[in-house]
C-alpha positions as CSV (number, residue, x, y, z in Angstrom):
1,X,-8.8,-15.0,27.1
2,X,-9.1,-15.7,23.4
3,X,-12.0,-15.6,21.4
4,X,-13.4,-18.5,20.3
5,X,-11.9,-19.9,16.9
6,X,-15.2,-19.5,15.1
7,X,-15.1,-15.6,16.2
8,X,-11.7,-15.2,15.7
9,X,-12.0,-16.4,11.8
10,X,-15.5,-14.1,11.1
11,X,-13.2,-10.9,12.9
12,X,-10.4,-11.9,10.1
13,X,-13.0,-11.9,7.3
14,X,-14.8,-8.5,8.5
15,X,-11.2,-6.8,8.8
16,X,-10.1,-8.4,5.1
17,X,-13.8,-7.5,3.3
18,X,-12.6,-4.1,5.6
19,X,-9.2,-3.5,4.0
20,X,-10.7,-4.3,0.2
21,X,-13.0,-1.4,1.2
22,X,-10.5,0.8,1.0
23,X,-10.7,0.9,-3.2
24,X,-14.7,2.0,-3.1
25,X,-14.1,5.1,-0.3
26,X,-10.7,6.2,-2.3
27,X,-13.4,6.5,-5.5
28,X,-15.9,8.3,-3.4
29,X,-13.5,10.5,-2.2
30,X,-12.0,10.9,-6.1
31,X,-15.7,11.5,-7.0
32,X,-16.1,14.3,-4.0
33,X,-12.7,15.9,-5.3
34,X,-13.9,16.4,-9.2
35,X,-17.3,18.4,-7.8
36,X,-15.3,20.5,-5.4
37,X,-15.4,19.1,-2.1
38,X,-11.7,19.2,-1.1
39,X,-12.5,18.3,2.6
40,X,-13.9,14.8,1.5
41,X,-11.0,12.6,3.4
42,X,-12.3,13.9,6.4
43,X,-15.9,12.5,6.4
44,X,-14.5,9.3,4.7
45,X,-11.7,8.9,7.1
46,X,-13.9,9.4,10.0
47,X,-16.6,7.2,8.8
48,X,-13.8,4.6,7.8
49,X,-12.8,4.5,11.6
50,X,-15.6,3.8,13.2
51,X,-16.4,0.7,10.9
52,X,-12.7,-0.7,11.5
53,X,-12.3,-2.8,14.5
54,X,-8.2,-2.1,15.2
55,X,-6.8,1.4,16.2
56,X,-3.8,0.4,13.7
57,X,-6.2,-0.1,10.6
58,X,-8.4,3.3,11.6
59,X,-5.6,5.1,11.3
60,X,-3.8,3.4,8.1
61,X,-6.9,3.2,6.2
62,X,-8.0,6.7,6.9
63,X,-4.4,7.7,5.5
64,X,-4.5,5.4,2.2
65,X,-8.2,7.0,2.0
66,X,-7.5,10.2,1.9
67,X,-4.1,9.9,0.1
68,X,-5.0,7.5,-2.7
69,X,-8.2,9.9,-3.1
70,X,-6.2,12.6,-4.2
71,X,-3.6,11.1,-5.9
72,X,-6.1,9.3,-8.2
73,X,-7.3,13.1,-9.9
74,X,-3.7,14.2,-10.0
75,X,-2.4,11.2,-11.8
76,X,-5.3,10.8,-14.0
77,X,-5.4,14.7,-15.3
78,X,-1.7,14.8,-15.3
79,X,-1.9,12.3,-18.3
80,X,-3.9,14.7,-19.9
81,X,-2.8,18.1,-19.2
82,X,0.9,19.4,-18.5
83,X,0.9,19.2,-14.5
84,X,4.6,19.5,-14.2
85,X,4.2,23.3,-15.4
86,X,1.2,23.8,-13.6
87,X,3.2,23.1,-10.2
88,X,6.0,25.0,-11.2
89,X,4.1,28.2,-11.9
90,X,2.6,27.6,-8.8
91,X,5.4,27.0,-7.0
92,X,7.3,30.6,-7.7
93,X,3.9,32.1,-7.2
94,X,4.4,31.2,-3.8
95,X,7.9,31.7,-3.8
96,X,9.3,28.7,-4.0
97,X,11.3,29.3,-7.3
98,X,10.4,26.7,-9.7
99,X,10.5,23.8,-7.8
100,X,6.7,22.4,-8.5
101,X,7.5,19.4,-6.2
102,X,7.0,21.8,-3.1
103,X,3.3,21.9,-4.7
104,X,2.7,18.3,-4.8
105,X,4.7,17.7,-1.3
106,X,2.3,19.8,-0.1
107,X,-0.9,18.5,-1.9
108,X,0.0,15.2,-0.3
109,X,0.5,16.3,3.4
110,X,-2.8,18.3,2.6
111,X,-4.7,15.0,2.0
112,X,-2.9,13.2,4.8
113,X,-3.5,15.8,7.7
114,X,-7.0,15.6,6.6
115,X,-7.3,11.6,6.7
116,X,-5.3,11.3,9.9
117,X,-7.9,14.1,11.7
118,X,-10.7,12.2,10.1
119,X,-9.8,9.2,11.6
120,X,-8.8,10.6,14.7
121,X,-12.1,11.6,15.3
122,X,-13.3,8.3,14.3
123,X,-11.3,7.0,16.6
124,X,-12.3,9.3,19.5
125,X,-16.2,8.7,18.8
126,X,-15.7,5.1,18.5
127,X,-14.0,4.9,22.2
128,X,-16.4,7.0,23.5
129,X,-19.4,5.4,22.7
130,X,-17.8,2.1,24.1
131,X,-17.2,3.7,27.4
């Protein structure tokens, strides 16, 4: 059974204003990186899931989240300041030779794992406080 047309078009509305909320909890989490807080995707992932009415954008939006909020401080400070070198040193610190893109490859699965746990455990509280 289908919802009724006037439900169905306030559910699309919710889930676009939803997806244009994406920008505002990349910020925050850009805003929790700069004083410290390197677990914020997490929080913001799993608050992001509960809000989102499809399993599909939980888990999407809790990866752009948490992604985009860590790529935002990279990009930004690597206009600024010589990042390349940065991940390079890095890099054969941790025995990688000088290949810095190891360090950013594993920057980015960083941010995911924690955006894709956050919004598994959005998920998992959302379903079980249908049940």
């Amino acid at each position: 059974m289908r919802p009724a047309p006037s439900l169905r078009r306030k559910s699309e509305a919710l889930s676009m204003l939803g997806l244009w909320g994406l920008i505002p909890a990349a910020l925050l989490v850009w805003l929790l990186l700069l004083h410290g807080a390197w677990w914020a995707p997490w929080p913001i992932a799993l608050l992001w899931a509960l809000t989102m009415p499809t399993t599909r954008r939980q888990y999407l939006g809790g990866l752009v989240v948490a992604l985009a909020g860590y790529a935002l401080p990279l990009v930004v400070t690597g206009v600024q300041y010589p990042l390349g070198r940065t991940a390079n040193l890095v890099a054969a610190i941790m025995g990688f030779g000088r290949h810095g893109l190891i360090v950013w490859a594993l920057t980015a699965l960083m941010a995911l794992l924690l955006g894709l746990s956050g919004a598994w455990v959005g998920h998992a509280l959302r379903n079980l406080t249908r049940s």
